[in-house]
C-alpha positions in Angstrom: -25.3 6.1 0.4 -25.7 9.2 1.9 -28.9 10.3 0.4 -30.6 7.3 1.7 -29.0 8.0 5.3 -30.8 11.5 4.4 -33.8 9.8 3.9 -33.9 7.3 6.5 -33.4 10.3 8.9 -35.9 12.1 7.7 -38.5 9.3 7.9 -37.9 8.6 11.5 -40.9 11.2 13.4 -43.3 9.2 10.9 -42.3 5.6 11.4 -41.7 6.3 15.4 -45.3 7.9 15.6 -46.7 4.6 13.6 -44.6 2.4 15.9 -45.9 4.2 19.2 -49.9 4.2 17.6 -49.5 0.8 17.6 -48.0 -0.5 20.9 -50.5 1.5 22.4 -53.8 0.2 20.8 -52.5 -3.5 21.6 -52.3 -2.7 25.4 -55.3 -4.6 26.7 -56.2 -2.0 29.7 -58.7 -2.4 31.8 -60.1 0.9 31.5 -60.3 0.5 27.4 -62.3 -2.7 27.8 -66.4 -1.9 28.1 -68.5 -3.2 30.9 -68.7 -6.7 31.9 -72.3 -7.0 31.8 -72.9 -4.3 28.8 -74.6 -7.7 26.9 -76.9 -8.8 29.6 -80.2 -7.7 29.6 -81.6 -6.0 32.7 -84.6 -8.0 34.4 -85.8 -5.6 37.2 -87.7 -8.3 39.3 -84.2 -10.1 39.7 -82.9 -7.5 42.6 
């Protein structure tokens, strides 16, 4: 029982680091999201 404790323990910086990767990329931020209008095209006589 021990050696898995051992394990376990040992694992943790890894699994924690996966765990952290991922909360962060599913926070929808503004300031991760592009530009409204990156799709629209540009009409210059529309001003």
């Amino acid at each position: 029982v021990a050696s898995y404790m051992t394990d376990l323990i040992q694992m943790l910086p890894y699994v924690v680091t996966i765990v952290v990767l991922i909360v962060v990329s599913l926070r929808k931020k503004k300031e991760n999201q592009p530009p409204e209008h990156l799709g629209l095209s540009y009409f210059r006589e529309e001003r």
